[in-house]
DOLUM-488670 format. One record per residue (C-alpha): residue number from 0; residue in one letter; x, y, z. Coordinates in steps of 0.1 Angstrom, whole numbers, plus 2048, in hexadecimal, padded with zeros to 3 digits. Layout:
N
site num:NUM	residuo:A	xx:X	yy:Y	zz:Z
...
//
This chain:
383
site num:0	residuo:X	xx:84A	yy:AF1	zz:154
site num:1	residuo:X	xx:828	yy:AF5	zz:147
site num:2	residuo:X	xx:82A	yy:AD3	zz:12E
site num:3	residuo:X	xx:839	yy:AC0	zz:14E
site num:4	residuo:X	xx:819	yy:AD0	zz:162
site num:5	residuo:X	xx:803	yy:AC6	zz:144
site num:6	residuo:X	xx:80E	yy:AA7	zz:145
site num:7	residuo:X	xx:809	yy:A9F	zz:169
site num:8	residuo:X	xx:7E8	yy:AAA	zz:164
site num:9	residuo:X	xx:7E6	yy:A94	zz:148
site num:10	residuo:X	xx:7ED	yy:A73	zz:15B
site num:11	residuo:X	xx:7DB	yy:A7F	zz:179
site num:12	residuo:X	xx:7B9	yy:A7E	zz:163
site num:13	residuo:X	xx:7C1	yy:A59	zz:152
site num:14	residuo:X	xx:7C7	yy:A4F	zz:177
site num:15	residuo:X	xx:7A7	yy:A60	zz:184
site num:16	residuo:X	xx:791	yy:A51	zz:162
site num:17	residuo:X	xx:7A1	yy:A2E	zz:16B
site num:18	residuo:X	xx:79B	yy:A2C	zz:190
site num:19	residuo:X	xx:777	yy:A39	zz:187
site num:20	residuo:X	xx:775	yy:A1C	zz:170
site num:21	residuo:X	xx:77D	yy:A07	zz:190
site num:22	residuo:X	xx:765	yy:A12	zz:1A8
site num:23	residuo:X	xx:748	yy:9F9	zz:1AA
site num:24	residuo:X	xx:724	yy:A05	zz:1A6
site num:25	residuo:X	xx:712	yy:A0F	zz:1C3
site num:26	residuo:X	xx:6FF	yy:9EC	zz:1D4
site num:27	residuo:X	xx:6D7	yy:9F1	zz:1D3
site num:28	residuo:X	xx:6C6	yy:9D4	zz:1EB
site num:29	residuo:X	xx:6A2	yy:9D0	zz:1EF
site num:30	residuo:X	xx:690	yy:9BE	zz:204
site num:31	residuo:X	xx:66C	yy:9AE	zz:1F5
site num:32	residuo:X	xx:64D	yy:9A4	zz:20C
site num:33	residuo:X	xx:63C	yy:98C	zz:1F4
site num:34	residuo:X	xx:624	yy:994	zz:210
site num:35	residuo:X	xx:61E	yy:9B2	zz:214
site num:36	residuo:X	xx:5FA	yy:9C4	zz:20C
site num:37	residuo:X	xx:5F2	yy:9C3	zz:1E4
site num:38	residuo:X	xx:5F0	yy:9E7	zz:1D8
site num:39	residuo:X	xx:5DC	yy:9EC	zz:1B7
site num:40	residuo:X	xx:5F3	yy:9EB	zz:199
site num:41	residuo:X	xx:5D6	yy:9FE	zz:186
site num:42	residuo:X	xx:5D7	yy:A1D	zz:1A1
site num:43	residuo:X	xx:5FF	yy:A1E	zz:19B
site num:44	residuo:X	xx:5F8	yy:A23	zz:177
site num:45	residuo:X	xx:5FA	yy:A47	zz:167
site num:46	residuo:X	xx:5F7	yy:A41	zz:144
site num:47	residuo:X	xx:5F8	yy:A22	zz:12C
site num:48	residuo:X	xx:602	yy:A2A	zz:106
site num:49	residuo:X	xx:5F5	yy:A0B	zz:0F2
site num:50	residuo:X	xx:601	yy:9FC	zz:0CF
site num:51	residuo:X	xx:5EB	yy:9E6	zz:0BE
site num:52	residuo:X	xx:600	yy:9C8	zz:0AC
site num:53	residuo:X	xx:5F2	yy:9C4	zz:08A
site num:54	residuo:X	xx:5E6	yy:9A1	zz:086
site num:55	residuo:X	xx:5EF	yy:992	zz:064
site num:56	residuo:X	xx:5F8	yy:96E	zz:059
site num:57	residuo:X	xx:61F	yy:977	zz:060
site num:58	residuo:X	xx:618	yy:992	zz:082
site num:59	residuo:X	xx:609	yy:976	zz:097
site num:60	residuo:X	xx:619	yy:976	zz:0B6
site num:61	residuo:X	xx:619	yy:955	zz:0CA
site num:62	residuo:X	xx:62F	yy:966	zz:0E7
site num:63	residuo:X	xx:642	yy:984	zz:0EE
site num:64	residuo:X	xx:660	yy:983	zz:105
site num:65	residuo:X	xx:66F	yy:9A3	zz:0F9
site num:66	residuo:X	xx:66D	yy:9BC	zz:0DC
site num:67	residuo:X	xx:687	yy:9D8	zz:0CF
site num:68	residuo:X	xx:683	yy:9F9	zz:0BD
site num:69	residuo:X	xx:68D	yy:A01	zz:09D
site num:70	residuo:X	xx:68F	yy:A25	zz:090
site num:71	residuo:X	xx:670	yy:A21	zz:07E
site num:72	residuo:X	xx:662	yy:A08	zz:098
site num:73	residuo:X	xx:662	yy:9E9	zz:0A3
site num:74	residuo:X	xx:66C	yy:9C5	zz:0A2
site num:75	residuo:X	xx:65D	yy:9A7	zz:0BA
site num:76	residuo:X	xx:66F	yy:982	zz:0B6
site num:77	residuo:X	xx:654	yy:968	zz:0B5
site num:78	residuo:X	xx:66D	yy:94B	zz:0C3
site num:79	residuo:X	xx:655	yy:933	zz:0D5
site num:80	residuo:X	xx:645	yy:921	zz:0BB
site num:81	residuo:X	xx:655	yy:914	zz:09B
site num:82	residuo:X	xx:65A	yy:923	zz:07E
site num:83	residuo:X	xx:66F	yy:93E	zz:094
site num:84	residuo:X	xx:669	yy:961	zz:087
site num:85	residuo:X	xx:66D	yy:98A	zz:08F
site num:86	residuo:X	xx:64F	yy:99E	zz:084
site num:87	residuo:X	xx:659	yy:9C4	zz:079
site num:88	residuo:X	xx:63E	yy:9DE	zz:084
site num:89	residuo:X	xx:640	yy:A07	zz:07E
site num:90	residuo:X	xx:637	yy:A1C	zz:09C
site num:91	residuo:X	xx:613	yy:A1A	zz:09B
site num:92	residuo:X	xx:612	yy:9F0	zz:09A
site num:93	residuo:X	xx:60C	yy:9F0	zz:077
site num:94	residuo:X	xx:61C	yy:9CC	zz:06A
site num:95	residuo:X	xx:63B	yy:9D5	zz:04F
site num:96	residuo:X	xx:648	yy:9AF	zz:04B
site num:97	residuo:X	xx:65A	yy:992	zz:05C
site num:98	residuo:X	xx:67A	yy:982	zz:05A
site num:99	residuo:X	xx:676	yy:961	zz:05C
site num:100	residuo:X	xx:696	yy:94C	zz:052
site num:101	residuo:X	xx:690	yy:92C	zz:06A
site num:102	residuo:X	xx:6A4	yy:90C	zz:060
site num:103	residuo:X	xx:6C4	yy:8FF	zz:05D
site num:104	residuo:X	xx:6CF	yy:909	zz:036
site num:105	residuo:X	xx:6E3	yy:925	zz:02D
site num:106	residuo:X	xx:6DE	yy:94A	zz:03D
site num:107	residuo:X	xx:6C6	yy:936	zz:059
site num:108	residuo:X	xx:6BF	yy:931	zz:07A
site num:109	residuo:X	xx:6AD	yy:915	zz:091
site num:110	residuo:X	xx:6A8	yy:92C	zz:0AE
site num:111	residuo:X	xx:6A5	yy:953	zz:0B7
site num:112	residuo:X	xx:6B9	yy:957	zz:0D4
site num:113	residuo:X	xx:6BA	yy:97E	zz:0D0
site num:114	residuo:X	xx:6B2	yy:99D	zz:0BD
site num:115	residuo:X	xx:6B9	yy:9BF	zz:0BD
site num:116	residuo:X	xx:6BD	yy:9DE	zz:0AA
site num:117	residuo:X	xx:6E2	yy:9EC	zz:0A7
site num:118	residuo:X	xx:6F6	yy:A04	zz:08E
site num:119	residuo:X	xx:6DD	yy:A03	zz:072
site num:120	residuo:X	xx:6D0	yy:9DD	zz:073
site num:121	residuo:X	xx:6BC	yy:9C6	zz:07F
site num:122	residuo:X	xx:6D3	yy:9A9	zz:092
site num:123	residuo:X	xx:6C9	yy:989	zz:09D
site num:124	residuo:X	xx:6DB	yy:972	zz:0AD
site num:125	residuo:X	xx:6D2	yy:94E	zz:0B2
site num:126	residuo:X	xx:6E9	yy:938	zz:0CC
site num:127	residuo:X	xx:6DD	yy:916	zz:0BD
site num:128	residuo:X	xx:6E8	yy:921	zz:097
site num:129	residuo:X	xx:70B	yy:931	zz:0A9
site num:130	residuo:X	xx:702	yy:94C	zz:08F
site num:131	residuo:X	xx:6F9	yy:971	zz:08F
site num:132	residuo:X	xx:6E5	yy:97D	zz:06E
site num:133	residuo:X	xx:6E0	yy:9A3	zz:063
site num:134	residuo:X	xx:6C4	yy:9B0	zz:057
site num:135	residuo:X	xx:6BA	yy:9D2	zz:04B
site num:136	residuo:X	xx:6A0	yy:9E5	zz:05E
site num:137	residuo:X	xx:685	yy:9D9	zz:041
site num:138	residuo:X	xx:68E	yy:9B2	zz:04A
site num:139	residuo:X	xx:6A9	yy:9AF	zz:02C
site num:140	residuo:X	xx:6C4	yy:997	zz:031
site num:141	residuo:X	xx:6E5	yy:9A5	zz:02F
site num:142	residuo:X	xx:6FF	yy:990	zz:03A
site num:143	residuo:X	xx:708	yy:971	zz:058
site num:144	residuo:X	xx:723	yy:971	zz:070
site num:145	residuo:X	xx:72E	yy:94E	zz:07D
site num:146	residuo:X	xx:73A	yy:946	zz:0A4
site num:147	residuo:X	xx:75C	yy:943	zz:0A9
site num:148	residuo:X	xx:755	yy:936	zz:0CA
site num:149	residuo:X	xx:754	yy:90F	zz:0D8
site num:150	residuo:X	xx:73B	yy:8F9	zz:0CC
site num:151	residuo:X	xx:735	yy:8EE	zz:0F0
site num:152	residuo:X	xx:72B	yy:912	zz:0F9
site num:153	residuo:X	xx:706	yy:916	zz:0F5
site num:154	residuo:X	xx:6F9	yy:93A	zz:0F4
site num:155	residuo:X	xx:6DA	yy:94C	zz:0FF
site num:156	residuo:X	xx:6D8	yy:973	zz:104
site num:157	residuo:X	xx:6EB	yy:98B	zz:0ED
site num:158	residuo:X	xx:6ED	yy:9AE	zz:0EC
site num:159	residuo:X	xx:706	yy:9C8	zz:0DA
site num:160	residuo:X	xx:722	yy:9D4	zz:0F2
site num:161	residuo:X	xx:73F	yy:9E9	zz:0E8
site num:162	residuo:X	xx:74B	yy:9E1	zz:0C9
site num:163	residuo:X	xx:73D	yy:9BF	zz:0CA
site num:164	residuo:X	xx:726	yy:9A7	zz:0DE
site num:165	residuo:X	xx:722	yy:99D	zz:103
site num:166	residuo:X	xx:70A	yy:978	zz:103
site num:167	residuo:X	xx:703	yy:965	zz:121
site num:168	residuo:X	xx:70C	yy:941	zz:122
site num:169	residuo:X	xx:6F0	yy:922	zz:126
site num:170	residuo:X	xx:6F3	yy:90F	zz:141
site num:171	residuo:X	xx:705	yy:8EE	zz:136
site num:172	residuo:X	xx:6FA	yy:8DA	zz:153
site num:173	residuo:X	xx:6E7	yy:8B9	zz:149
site num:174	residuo:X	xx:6D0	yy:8A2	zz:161
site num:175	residuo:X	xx:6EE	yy:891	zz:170
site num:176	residuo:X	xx:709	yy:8A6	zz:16B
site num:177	residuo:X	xx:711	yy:8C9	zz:17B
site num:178	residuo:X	xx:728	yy:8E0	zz:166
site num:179	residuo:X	xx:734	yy:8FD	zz:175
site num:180	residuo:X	xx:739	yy:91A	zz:155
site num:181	residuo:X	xx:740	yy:93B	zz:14D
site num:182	residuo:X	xx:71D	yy:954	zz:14F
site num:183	residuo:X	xx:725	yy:964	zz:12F
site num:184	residuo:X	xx:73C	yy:970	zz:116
site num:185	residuo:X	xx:74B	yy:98D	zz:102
site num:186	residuo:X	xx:753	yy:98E	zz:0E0
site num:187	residuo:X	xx:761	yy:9A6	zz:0C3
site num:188	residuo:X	xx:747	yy:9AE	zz:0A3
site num:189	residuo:X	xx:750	yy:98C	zz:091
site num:190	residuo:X	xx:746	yy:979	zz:0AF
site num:191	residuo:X	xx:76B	yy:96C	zz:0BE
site num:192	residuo:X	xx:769	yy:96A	zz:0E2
site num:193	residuo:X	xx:77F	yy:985	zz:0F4
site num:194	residuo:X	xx:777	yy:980	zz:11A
site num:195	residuo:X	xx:75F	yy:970	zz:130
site num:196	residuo:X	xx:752	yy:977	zz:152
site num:197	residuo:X	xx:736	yy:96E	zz:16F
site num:198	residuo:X	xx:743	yy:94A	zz:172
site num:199	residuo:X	xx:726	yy:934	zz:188
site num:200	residuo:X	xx:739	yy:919	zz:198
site num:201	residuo:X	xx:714	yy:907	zz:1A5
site num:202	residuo:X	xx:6F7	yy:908	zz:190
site num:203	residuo:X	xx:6DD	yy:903	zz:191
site num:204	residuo:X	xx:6D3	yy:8E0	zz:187
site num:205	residuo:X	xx:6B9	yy:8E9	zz:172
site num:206	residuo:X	xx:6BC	yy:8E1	zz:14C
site num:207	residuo:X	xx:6B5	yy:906	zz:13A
site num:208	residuo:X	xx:6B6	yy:92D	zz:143
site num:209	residuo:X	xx:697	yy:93C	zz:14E
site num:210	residuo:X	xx:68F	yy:960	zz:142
site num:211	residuo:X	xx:6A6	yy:97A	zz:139
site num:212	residuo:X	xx:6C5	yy:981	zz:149
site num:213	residuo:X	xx:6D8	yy:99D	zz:137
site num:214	residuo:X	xx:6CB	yy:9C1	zz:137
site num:215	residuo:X	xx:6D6	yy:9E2	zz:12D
site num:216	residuo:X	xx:6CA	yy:A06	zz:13A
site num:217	residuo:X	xx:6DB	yy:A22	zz:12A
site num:218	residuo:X	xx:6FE	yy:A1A	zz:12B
site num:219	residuo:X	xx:6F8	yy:A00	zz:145
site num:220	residuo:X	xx:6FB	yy:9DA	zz:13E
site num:221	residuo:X	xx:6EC	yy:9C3	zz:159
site num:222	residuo:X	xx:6EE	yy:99F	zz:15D
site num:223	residuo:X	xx:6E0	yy:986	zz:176
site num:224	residuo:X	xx:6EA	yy:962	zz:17D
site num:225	residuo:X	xx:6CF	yy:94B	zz:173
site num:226	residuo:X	xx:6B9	yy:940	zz:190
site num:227	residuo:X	xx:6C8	yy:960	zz:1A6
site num:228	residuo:X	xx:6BD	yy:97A	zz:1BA
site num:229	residuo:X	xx:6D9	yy:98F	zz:1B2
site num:230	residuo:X	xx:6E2	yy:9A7	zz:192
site num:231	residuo:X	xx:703	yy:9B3	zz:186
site num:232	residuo:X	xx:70F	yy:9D0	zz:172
site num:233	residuo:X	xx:72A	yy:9C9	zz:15F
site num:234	residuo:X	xx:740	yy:9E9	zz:15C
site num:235	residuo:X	xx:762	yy:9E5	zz:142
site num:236	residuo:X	xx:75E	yy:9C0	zz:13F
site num:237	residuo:X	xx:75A	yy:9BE	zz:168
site num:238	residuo:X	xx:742	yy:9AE	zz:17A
site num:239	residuo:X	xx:733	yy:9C0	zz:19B
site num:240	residuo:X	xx:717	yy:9B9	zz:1AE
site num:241	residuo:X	xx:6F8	yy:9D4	zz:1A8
site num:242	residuo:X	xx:6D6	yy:9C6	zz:1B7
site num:243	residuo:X	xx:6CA	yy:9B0	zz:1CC
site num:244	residuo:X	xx:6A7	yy:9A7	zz:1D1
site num:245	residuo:X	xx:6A3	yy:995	zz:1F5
site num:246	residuo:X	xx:685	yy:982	zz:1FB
site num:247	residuo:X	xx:693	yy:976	zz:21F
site num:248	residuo:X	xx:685	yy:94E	zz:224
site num:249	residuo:X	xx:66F	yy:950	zz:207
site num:250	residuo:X	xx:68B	yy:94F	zz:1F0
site num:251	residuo:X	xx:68E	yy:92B	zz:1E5
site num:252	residuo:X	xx:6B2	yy:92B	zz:1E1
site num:253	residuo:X	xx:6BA	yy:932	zz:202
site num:254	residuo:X	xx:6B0	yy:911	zz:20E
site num:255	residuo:X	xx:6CE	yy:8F6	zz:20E
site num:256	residuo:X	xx:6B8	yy:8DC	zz:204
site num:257	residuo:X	xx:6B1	yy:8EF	zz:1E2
site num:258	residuo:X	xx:6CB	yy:8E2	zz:1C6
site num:259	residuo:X	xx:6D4	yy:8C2	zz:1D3
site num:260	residuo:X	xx:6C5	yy:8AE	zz:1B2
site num:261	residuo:X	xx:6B3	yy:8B9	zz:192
site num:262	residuo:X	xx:696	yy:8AA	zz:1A1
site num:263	residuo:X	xx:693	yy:8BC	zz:1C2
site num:264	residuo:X	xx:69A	yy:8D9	zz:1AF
site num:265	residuo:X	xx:67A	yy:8D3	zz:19B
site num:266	residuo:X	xx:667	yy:8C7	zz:1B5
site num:267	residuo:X	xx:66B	yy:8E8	zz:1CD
site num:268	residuo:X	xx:666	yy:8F7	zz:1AE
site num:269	residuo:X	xx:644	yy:8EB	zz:1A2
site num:270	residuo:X	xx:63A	yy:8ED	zz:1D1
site num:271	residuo:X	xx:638	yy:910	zz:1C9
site num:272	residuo:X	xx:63F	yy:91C	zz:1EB
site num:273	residuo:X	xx:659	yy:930	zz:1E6
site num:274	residuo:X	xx:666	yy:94A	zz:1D0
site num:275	residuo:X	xx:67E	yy:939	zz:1B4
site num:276	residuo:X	xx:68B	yy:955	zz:19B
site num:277	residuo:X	xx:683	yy:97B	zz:195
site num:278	residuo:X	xx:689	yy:98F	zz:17A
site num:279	residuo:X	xx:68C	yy:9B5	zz:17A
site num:280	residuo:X	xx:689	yy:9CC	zz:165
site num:281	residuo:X	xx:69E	yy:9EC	zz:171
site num:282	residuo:X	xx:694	yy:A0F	zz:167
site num:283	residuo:X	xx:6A4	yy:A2C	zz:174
site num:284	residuo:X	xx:68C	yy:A2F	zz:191
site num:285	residuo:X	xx:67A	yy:A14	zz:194
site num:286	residuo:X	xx:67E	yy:9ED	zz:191
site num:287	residuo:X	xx:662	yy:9D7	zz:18B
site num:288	residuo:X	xx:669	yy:9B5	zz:194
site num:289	residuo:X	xx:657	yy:999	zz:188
site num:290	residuo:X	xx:65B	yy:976	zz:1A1
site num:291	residuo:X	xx:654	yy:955	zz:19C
site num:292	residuo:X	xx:646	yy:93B	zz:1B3
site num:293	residuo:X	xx:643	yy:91F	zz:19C
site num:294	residuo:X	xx:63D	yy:91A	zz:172
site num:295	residuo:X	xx:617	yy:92C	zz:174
site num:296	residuo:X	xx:61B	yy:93F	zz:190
site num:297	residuo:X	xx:628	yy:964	zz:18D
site num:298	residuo:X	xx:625	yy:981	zz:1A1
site num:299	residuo:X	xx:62F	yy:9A8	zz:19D
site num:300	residuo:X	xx:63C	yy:9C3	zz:1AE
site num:301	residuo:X	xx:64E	yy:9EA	zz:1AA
site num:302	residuo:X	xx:66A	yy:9F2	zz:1BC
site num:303	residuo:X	xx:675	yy:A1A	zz:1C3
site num:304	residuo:X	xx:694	yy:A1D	zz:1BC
site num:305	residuo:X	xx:69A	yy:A3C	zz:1D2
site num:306	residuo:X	xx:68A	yy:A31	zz:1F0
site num:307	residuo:X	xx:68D	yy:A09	zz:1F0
site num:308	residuo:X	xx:66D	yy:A04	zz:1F0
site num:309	residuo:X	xx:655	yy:9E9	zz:1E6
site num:310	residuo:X	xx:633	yy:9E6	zz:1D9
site num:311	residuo:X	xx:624	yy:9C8	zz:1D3
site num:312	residuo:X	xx:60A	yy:9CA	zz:1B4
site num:313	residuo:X	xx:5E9	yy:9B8	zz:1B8
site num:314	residuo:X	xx:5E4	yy:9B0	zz:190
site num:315	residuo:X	xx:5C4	yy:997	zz:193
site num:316	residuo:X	xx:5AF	yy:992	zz:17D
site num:317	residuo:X	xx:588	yy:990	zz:184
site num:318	residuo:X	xx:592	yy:967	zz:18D
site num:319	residuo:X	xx:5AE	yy:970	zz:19F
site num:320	residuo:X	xx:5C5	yy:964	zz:182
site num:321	residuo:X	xx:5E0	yy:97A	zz:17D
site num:322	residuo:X	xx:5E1	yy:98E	zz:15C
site num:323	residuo:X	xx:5F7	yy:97D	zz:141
site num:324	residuo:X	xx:60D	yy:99E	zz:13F
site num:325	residuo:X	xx:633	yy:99F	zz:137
site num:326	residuo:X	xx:64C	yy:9BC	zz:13E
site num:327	residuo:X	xx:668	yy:9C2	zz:128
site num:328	residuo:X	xx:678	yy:9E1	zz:12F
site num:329	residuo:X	xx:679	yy:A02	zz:13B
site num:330	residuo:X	xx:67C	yy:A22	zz:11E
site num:331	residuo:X	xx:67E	yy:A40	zz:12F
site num:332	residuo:X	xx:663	yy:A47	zz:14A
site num:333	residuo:X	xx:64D	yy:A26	zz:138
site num:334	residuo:X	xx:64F	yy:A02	zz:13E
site num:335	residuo:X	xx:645	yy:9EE	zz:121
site num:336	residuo:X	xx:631	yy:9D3	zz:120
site num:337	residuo:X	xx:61B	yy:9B9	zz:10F
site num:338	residuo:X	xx:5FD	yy:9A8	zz:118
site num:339	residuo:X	xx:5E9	yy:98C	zz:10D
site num:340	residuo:X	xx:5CD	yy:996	zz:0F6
site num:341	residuo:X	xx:5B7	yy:980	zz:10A
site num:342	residuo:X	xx:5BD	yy:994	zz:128
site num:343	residuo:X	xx:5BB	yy:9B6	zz:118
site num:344	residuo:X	xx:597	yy:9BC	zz:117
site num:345	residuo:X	xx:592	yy:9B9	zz:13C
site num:346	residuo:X	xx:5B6	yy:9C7	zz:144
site num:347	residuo:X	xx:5A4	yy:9EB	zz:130
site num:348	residuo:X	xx:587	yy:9E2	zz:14B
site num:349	residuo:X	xx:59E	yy:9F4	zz:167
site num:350	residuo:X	xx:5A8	yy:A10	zz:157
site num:351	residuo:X	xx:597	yy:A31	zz:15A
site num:352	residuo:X	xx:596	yy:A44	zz:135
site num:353	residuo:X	xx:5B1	yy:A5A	zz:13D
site num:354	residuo:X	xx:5C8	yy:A43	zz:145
site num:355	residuo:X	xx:5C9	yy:A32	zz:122
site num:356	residuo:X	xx:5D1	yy:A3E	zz:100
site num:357	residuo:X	xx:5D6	yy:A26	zz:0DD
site num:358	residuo:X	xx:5F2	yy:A31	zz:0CC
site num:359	residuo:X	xx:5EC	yy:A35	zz:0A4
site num:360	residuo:X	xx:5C6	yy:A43	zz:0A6
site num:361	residuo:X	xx:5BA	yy:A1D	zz:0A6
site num:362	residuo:X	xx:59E	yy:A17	zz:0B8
site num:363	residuo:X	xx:59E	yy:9FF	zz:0D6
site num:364	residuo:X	xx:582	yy:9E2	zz:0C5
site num:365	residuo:X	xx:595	yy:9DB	zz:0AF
site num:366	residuo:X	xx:5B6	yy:9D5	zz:0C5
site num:367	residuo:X	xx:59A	yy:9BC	zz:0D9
site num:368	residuo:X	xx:591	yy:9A9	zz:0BC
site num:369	residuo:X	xx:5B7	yy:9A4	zz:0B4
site num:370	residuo:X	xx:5C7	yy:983	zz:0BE
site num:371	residuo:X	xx:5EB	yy:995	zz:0C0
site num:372	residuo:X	xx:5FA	yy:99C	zz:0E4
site num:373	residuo:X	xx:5F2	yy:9C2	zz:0EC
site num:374	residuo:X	xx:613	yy:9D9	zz:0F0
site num:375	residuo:X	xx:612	yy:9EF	zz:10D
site num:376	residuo:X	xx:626	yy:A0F	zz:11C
site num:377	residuo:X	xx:61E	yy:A18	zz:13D
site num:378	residuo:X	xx:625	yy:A3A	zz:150
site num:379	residuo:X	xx:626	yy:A33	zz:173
site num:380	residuo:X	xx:614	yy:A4C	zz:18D
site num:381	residuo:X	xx:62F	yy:A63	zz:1A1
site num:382	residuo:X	xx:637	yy:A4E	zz:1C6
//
């Protein structure tokens, strides 16, 4: 009696762990007033931890989309000029070395499409090369894995999931030619497609991605549809619908006469009137959400979490240009950042002394006199 009771207990906790496998994530909509009254982004600001990047013939950094952490620092890709590269820093900045293996010979690639830190190395993946290469945390080559997958399928994003990779597809669409395709792709550690997911039956007609579409938050993996105002989480391999970020009639999108040609695309694009993609970054309590009204023209703005509430950051300069700051991510109560070294001297301008702190007992002239982008960790005030 008691192994029949067992039992039944037993199956009646597979059931309960499978049906809570099934439930879809609870739905967070916002609603954003690009409108609404700019509140000060340097008032919202608790405390900034900087990081000096040390500038060296191999550590200079053209642009920074992302970075990731090692256990003894951290690596930034330098992918928009050629020779592509990933400079290796230790916690303070300090420059360790670079991996640099651009071109098209053995053990190389012609493009970084990724990077990260997982299980001991250094992995980069590059979509172009339909290779991932391993490194060790001090930039040593250790060994190349070759796509299994389709030589039609061109890939973009990567990052670990499970016990392999989740990478989000390029769109394949060409000037004439529409191609409806699947979002992105899993695949096992030797890079063999095992399932797919988030198919987009009407892309845009646009020729390449624009920003980042896969991110992860703890356990959480998010992906958004390029040119969308929505995000989904993908739970065991599904797809469900997470956040969306509703800009009413300024969402460009929304208009029917948007995606009718390549060329109106583009031109509603470059008219600027309306808001054309937004990228998030999600934290556990806040969202800040960066929108785009056309190639030069970005604006920024927090969203609570808990309430639903939106600020809209006023981040002008002294001429009313906005500050050529990028978000990557959230760790823990931070967001991290980089801005241009050109704008760092004046960003330091609106910041009282106690709400700033250089990380590595460097002091800040000679962070101004660097040419390197400027790493930052902000705190955000209580709301």
């Amino acid at each position: 009696m008691k192994r029949t009771y067992s039992f039944v207990l037993f199956l009646f906790s597979l059931f309960s762990i499978n049906l809570a496998s099934q439930i879809p994530p609870k739905f967070e909509r916002f609603g954003i007033d690009i409108n609404a009254p700019r509140a000060s982004f340097f008032d919202a600001i608790e405390q900034i931890e900087i990081i000096r990047l040390e500038e060296t013939e191999n550590s200079l950094i053209s642009s920074i989309r992302w970075y990731f952490k090692t256990p003894n620092g951290f690596g930034i890709p330098n992918k928009k000029y050629t020779p592509y590269s990933i400079a290796l820093f230790d916690v303070k900045g300090n420059y360790k070395t670079v991996i640099s293996n651009y071109g098209r010979g053995h053990n190389e690639y012609t493009n970084i499409s990724d990077a990260w830190f997982s299980n001991g190395k250094i992995e980069l993946y590059s979509g172009w090369s339909r290779i991932l290469l391993r490194y060790s945390e001090d930039g040593n080559h250790i060994e190349t894995l070759k796509a299994g997958y389709d030589k039609a399928i061109n890939g973009g994003e990567m990052i670990p999931y499970k016990n392999g990779y989740l990478f989000e597809q390029i769109n394949p669409s060409s000037y004439y030619t529409v191609i409806p395709y699947d979002g992105f792709y899993f695949t096992d550690d030797k890079l063999n497609i095992t399932g797919n997911g988030a198919f987009i039956n009407d892309p845009k007609r646009f020729p390449t991605n624009i920003d980042t579409h896969l991110r992860q938050l703890e356990q959480g993996v998010f992906y958004r549809k390029p040119l969308t105002d929505t995000v989904y989480q993908i739970i065991d391999d599904k797809v469900y619908p997470k956040f969306k970020f509703d800009f009413g009639k300024q969402w460009l999108w929304s208009d029917p006469k948007s995606n009718v040609s390549m060329n109106q695309d583009i031109k509603v694009m470059l008219q600027g009137n309306s808001v054309y993609d937004v990228t998030p970054e999600i934290g556990k309590n806040h969202i800040m959400v960066s929108y785009k009204f056309n190639s030069t023209s970005e604006r920024k703005g927090m969203i609570n979490r808990k309430t639903g509430g939106f600020s809209r950051f006023d981040m002008r300069k002294k001429n009313k240009e906005e500050y050529d700051i990028k978000f990557h991510e959230w760790e823990d109560d931070r967001l991290v950042g980089f801005i241009a070294a050109y704008d760092f001297e004046e960003f330091m301008e609106n910041l009282e002394k106690d709400q700033w702190a250089v990380a590595g007992g460097f002091d800040l002239e000679e962070i101004l006199e660097s040419e390197n982008p400027v790493l930052l960790k902000i705190k955000f005030k209580d709301r």
